[in-house]
PDB file with SEQRES, HELIX, SHEET and CRYST1 records, atoms N, CA, C and O in Angstrom:
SEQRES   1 A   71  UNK UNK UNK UNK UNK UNK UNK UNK UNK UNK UNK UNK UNK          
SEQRES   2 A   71  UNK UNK UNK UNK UNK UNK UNK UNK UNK UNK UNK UNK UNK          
SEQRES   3 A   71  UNK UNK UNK UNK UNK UNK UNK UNK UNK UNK UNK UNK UNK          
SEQRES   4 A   71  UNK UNK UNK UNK UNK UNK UNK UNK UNK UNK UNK UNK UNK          
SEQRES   5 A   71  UNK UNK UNK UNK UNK UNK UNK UNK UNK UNK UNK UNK UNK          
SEQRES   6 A   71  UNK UNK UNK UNK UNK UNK                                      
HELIX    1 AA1 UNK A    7  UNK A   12  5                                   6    
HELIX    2 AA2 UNK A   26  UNK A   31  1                                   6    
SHEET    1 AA1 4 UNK A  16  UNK A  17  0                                        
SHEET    2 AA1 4 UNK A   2  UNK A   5 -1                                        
SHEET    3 AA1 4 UNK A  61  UNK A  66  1                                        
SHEET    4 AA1 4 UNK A  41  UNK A  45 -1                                        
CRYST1    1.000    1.000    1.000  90.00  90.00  90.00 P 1           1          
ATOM      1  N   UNK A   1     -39.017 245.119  99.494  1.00  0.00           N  
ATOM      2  CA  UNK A   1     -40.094 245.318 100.407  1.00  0.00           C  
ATOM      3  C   UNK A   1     -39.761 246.481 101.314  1.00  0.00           C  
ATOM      4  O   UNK A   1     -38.569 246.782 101.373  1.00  0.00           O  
ATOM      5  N   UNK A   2     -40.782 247.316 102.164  1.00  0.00           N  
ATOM      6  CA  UNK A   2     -40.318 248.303 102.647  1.00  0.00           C  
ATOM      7  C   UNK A   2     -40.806 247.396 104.010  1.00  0.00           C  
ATOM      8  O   UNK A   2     -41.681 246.530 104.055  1.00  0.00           O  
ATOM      9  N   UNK A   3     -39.886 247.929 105.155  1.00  0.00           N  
ATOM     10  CA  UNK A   3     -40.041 247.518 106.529  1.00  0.00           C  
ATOM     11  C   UNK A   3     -39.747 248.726 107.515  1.00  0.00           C  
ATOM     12  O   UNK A   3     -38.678 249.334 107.469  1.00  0.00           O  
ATOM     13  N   UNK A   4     -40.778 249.043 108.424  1.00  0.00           N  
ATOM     14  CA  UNK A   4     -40.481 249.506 109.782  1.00  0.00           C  
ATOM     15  C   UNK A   4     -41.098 249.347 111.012  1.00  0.00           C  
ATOM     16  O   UNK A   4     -42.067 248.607 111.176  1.00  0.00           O  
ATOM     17  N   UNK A   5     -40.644 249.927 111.775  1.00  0.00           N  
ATOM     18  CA  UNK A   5     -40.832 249.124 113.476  1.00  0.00           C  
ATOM     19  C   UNK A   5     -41.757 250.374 113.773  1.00  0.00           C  
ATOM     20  O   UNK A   5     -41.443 251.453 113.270  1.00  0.00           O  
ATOM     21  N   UNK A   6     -43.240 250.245 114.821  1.00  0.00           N  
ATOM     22  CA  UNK A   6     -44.018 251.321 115.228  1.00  0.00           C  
ATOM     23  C   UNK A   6     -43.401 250.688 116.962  1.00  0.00           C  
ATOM     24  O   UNK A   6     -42.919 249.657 117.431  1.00  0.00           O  
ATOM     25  N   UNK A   7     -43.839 252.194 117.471  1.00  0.00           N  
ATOM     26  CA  UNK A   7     -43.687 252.303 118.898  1.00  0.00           C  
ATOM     27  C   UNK A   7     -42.838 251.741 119.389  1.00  0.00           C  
ATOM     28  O   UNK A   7     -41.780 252.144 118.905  1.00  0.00           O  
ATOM     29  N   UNK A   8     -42.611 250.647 120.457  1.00  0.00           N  
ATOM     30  CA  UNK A   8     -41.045 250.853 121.020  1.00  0.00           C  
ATOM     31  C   UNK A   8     -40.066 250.205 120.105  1.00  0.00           C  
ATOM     32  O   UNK A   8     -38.887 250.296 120.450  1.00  0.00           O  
ATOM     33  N   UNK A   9     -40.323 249.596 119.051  1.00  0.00           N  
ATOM     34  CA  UNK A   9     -39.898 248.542 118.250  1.00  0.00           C  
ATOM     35  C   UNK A   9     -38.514 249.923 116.908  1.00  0.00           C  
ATOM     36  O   UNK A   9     -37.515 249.573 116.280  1.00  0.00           O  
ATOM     37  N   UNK A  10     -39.089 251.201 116.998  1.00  0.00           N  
ATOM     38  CA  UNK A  10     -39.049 252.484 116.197  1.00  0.00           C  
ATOM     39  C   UNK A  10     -37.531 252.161 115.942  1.00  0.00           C  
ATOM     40  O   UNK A  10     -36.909 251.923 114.906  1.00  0.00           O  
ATOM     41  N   UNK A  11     -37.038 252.267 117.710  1.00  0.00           N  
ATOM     42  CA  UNK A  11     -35.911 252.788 118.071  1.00  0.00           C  
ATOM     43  C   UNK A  11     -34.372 250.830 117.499  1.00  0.00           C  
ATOM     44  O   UNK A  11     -33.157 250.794 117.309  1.00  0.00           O  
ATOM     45  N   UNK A  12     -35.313 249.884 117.478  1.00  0.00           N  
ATOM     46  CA  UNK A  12     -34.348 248.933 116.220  1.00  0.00           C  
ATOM     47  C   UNK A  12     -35.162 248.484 115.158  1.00  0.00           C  
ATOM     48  O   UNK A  12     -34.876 247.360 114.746  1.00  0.00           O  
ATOM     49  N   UNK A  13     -36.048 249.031 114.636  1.00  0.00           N  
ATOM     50  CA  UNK A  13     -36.147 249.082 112.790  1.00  0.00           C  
ATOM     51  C   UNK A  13     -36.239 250.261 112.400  1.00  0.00           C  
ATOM     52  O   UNK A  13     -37.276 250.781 112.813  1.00  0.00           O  
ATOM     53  N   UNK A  14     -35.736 250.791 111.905  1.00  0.00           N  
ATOM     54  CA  UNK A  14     -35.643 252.115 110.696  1.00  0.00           C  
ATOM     55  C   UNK A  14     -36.559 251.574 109.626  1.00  0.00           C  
ATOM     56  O   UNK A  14     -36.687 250.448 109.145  1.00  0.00           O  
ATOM     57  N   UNK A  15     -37.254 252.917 109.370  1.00  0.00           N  
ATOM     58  CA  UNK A  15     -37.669 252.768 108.127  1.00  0.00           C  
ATOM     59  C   UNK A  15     -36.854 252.472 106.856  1.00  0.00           C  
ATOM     60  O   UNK A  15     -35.980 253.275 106.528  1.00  0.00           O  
ATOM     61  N   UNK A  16     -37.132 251.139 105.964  1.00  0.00           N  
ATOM     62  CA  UNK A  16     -36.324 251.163 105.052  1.00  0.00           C  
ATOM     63  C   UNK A  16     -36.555 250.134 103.874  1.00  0.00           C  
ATOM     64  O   UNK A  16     -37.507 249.359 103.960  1.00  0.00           O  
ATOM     65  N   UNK A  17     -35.907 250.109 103.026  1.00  0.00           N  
ATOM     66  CA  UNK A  17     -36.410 249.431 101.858  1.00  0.00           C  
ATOM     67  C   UNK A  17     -34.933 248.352 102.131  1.00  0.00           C  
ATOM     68  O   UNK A  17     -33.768 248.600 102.442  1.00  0.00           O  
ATOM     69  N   UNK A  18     -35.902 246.729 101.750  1.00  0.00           N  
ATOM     70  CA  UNK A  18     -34.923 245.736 101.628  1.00  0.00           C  
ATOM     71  C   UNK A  18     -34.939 244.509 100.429  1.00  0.00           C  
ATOM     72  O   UNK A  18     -35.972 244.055  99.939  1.00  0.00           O  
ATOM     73  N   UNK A  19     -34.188 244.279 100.238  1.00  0.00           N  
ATOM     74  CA  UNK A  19     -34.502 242.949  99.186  1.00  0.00           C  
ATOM     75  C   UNK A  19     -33.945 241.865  99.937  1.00  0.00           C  
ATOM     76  O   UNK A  19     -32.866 241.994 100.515  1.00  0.00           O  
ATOM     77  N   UNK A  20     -34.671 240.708  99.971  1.00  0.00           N  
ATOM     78  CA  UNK A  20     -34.950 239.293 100.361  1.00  0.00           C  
ATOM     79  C   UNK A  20     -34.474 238.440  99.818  1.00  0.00           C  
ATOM     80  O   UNK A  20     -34.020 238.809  98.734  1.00  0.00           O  
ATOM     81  N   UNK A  21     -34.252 236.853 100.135  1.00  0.00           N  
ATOM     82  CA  UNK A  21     -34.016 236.093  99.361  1.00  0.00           C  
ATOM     83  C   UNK A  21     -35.477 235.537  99.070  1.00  0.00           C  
ATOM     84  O   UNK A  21     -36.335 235.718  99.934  1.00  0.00           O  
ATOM     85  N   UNK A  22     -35.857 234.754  97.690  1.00  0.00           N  
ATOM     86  CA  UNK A  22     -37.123 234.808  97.713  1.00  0.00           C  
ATOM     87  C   UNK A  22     -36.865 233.161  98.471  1.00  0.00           C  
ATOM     88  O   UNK A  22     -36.001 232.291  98.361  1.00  0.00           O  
ATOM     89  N   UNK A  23     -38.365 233.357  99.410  1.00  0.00           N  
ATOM     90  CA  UNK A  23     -39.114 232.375  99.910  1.00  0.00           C  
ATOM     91  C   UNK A  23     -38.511 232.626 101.264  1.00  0.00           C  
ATOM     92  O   UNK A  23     -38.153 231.692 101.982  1.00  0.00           O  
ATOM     93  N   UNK A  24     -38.382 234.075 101.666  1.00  0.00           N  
ATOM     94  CA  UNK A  24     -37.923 234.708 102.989  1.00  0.00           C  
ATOM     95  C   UNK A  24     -38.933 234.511 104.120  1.00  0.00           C  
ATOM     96  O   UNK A  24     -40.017 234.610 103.545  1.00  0.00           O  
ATOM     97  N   UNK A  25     -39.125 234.325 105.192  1.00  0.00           N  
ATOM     98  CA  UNK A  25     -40.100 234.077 106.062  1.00  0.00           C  
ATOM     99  C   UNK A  25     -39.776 235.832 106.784  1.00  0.00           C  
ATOM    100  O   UNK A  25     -38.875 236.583 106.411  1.00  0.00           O  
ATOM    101  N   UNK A  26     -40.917 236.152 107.990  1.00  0.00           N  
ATOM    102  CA  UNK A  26     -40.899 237.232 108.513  1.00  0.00           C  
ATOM    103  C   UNK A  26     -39.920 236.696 109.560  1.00  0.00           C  
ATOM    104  O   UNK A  26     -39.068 237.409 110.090  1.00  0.00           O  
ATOM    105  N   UNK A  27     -40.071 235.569 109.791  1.00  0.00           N  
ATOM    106  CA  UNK A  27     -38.900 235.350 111.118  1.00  0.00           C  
ATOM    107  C   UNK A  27     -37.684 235.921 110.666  1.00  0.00           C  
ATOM    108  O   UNK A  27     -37.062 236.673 111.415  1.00  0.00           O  
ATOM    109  N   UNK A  28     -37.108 235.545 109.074  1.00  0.00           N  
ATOM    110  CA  UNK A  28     -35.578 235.968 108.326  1.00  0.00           C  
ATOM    111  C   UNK A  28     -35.549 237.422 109.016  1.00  0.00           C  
ATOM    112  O   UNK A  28     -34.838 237.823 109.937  1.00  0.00           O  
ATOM    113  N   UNK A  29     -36.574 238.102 108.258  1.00  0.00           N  
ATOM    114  CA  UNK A  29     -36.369 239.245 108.523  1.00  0.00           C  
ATOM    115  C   UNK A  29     -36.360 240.401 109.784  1.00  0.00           C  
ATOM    116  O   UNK A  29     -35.923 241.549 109.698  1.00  0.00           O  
ATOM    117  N   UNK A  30     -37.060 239.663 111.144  1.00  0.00           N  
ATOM    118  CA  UNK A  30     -37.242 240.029 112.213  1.00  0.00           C  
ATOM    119  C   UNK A  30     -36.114 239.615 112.923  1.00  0.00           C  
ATOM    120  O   UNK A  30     -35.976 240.157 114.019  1.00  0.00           O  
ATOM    121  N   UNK A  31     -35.174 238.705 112.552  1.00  0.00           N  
ATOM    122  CA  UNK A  31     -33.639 238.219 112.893  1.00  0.00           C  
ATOM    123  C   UNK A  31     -32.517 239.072 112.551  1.00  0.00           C  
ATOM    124  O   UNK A  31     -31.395 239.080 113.058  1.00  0.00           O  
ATOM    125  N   UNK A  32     -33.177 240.084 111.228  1.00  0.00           N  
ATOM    126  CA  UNK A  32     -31.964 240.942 111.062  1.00  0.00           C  
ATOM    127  C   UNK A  32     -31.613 242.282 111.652  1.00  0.00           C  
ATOM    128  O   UNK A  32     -30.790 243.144 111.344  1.00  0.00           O  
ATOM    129  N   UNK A  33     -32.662 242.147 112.762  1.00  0.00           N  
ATOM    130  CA  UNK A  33     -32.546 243.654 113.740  1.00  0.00           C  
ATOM    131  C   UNK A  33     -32.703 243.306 115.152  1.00  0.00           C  
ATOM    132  O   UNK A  33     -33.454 242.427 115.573  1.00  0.00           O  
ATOM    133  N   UNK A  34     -31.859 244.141 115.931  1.00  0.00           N  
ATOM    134  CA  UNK A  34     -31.345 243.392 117.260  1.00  0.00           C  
ATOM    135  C   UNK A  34     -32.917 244.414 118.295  1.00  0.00           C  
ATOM    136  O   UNK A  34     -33.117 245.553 118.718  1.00  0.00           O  
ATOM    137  N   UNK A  35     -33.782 242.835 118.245  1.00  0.00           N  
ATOM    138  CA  UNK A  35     -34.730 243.367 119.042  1.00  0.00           C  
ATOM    139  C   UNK A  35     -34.487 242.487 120.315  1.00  0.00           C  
ATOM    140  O   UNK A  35     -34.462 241.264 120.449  1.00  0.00           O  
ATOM    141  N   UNK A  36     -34.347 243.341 121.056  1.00  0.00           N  
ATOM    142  CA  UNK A  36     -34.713 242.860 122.642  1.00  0.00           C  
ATOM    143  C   UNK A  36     -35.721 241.467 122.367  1.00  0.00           C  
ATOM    144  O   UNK A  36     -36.668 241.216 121.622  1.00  0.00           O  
ATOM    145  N   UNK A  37     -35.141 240.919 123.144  1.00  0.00           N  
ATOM    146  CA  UNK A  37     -36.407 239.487 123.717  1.00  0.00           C  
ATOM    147  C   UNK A  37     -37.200 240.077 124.316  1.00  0.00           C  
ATOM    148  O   UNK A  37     -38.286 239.603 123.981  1.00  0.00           O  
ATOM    149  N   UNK A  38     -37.393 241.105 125.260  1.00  0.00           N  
ATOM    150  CA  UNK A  38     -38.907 241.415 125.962  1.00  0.00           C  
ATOM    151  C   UNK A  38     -39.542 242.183 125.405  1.00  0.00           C  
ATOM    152  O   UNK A  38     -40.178 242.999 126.072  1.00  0.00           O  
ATOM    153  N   UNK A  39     -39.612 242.208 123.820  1.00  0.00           N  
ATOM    154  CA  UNK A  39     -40.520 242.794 122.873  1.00  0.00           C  
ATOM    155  C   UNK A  39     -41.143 241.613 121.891  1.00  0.00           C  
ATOM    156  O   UNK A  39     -40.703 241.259 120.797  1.00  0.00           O  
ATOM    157  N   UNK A  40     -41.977 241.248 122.407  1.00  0.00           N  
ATOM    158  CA  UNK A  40     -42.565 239.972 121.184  1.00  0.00           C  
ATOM    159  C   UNK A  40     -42.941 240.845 119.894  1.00  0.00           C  
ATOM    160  O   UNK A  40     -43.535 241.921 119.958  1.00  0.00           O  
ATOM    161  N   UNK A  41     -42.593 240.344 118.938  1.00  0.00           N  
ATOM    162  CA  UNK A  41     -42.893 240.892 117.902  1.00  0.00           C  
ATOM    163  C   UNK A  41     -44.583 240.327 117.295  1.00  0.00           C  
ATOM    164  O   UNK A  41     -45.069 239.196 117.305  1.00  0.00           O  
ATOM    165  N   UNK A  42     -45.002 241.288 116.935  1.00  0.00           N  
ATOM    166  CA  UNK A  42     -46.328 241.355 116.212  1.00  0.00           C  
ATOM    167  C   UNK A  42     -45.842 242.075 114.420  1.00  0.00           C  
ATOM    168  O   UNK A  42     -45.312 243.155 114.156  1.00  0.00           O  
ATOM    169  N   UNK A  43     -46.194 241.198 113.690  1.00  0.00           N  
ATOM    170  CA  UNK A  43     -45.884 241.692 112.032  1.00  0.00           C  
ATOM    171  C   UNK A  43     -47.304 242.274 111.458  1.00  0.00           C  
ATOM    172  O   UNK A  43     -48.346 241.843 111.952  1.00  0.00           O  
ATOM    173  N   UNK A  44     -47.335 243.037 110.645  1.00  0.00           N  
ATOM    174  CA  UNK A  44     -48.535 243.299 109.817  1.00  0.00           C  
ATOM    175  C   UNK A  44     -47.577 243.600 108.523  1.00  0.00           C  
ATOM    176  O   UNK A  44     -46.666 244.424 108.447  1.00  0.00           O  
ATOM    177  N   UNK A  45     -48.000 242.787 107.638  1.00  0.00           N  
ATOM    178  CA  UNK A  45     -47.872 242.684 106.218  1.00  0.00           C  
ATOM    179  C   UNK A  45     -48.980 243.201 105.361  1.00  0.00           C  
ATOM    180  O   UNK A  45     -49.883 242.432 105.030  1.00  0.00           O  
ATOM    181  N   UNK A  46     -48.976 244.672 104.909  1.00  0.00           N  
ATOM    182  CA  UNK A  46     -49.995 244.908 103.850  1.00  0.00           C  
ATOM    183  C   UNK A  46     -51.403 245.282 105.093  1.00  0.00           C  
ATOM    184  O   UNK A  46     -52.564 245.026 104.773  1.00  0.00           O  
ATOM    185  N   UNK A  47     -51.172 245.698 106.027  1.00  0.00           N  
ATOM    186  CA  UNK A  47     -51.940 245.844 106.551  1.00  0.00           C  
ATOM    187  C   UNK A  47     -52.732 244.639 107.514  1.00  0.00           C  
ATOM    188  O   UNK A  47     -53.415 245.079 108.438  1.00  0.00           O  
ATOM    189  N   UNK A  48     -52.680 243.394 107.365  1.00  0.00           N  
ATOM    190  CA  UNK A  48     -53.188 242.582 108.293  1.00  0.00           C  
ATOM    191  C   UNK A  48     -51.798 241.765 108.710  1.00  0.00           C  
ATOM    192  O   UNK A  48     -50.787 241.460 108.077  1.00  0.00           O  
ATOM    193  N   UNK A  49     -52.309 241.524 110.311  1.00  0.00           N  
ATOM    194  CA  UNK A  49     -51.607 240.366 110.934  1.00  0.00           C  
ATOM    195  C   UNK A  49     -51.063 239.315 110.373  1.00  0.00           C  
ATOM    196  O   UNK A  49     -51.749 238.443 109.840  1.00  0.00           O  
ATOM    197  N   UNK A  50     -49.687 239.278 110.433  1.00  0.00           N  
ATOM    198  CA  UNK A  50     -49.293 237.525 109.823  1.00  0.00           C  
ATOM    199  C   UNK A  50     -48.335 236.940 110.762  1.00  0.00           C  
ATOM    200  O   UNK A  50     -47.608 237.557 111.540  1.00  0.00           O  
ATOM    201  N   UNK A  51     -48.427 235.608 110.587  1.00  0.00           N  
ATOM    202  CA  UNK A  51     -47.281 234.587 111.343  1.00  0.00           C  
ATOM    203  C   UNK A  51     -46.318 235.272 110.851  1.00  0.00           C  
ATOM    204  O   UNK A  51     -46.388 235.967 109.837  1.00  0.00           O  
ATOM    205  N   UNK A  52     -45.019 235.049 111.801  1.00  0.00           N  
ATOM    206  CA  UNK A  52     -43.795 235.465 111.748  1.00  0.00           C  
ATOM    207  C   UNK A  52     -43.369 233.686 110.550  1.00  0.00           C  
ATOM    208  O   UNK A  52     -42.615 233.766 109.580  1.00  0.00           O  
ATOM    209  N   UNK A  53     -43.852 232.730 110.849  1.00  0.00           N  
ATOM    210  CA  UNK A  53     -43.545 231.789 109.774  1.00  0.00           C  
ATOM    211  C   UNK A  53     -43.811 231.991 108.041  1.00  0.00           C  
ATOM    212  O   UNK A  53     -43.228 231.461 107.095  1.00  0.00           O  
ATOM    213  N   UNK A  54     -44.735 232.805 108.069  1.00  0.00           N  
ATOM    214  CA  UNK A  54     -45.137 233.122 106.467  1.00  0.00           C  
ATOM    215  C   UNK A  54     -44.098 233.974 105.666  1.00  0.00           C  
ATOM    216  O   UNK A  54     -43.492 234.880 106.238  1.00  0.00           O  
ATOM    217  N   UNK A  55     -43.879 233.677 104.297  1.00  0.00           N  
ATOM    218  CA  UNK A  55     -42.868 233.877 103.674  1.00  0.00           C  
ATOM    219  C   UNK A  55     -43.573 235.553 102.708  1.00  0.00           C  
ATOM    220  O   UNK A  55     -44.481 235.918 101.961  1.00  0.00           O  
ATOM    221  N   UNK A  56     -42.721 235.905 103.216  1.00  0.00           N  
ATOM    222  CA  UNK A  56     -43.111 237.460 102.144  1.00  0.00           C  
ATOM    223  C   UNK A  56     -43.018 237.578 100.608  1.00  0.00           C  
ATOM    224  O   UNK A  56     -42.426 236.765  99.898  1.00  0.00           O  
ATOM    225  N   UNK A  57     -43.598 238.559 100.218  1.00  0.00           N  
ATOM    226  CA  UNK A  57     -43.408 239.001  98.730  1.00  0.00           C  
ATOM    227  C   UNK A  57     -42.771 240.174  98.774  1.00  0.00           C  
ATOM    228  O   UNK A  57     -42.577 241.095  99.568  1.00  0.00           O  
ATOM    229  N   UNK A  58     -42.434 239.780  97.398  1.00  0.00           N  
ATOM    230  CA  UNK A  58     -41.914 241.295  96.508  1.00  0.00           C  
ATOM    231  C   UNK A  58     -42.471 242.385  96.713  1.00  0.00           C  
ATOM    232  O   UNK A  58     -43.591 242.322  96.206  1.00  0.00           O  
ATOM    233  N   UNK A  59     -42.277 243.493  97.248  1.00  0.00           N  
ATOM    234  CA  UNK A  59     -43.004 244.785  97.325  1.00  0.00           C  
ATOM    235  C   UNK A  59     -44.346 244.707  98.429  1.00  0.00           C  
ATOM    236  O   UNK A  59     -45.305 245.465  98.286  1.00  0.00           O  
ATOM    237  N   UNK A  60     -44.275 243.645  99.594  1.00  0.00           N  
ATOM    238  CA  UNK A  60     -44.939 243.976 100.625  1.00  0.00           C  
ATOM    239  C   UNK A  60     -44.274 245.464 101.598  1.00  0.00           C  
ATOM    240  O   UNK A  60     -43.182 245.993 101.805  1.00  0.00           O  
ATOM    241  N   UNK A  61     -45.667 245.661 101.965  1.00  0.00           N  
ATOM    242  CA  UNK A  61     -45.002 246.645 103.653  1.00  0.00           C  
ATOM    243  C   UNK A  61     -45.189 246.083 104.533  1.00  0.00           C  
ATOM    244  O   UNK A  61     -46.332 245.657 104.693  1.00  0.00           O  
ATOM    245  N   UNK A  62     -44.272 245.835 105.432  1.00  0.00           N  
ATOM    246  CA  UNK A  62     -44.141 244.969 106.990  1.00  0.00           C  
ATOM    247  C   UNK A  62     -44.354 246.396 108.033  1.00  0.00           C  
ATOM    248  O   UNK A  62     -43.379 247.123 108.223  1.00  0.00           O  
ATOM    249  N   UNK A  63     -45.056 246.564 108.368  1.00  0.00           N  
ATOM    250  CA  UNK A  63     -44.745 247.051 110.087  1.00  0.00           C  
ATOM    251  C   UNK A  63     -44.826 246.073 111.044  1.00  0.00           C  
ATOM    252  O   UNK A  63     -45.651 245.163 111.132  1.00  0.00           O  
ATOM    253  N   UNK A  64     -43.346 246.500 112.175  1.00  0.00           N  
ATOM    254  CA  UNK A  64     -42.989 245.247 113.062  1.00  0.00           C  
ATOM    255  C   UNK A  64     -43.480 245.948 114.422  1.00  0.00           C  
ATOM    256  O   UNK A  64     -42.712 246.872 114.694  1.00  0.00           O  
ATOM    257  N   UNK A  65     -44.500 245.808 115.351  1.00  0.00           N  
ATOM    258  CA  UNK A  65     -44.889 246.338 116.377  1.00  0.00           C  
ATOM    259  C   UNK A  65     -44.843 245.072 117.704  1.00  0.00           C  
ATOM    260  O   UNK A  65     -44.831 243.881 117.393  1.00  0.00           O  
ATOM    261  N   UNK A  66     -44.823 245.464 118.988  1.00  0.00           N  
ATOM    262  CA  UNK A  66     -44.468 245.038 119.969  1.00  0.00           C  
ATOM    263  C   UNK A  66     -46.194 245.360 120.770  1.00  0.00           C  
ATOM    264  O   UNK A  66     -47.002 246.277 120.915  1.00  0.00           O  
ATOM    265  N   UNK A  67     -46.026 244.030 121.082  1.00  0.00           N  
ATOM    266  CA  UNK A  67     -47.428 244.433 122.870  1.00  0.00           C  
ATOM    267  C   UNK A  67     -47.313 244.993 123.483  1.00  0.00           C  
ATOM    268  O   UNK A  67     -46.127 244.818 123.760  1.00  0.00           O  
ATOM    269  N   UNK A  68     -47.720 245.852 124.201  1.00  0.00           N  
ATOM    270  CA  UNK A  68     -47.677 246.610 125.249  1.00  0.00           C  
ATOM    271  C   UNK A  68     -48.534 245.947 126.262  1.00  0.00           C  
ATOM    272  O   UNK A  68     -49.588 245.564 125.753  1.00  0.00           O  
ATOM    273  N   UNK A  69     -48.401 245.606 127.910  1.00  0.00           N  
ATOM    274  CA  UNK A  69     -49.150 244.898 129.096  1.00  0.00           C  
ATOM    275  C   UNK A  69     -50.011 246.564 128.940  1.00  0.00           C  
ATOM    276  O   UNK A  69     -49.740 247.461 128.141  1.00  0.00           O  
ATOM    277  N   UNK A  70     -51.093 246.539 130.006  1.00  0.00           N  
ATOM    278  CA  UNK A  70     -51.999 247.423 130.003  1.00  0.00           C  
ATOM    279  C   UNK A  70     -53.383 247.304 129.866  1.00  0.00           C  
ATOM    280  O   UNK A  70     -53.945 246.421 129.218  1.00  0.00           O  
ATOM    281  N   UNK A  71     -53.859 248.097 130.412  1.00  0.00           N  
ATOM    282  CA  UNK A  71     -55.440 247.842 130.233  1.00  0.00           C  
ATOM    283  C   UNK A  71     -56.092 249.049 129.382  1.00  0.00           C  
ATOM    284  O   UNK A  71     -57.297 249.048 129.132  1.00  0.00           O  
TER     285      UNK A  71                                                      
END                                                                             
């Protein structure tokens, strides 16, 4: 699967290609990069929003993005 982090998230996920164990959840994989706690993570798999509980596939794209407060 390919995974990377947009906006402040950039600077701990690199763009990069990974292999999983199968029946990997996004949590597995959001555990293997040292993100700050005051970045909640937001996942998009394939383009839409998913629980960090849902288990990925083979050859998804994850971008891992963070909230920003703001109006």
């Amino acid at each position: 699967m390919r995974v990377k982090g947009a906006g402040p998230l950039r600077a701990h996920v690199p763009e990069s290609e990974l292999v999983l164990p199968a029946g990997s959840t996004l949590d597995a994989l959001v555990a293997r990069f040292s993100i700050p706690s005051e970045h909640p993570v937001v996942a998009m798999v394939d383009g839409k929003r998913s629980s960090l509980k849902n288990q990925l596939r083979d050859g998804s794209h994850v971008v891992l993005v963070t909230l920003l407060p703001g109006g």
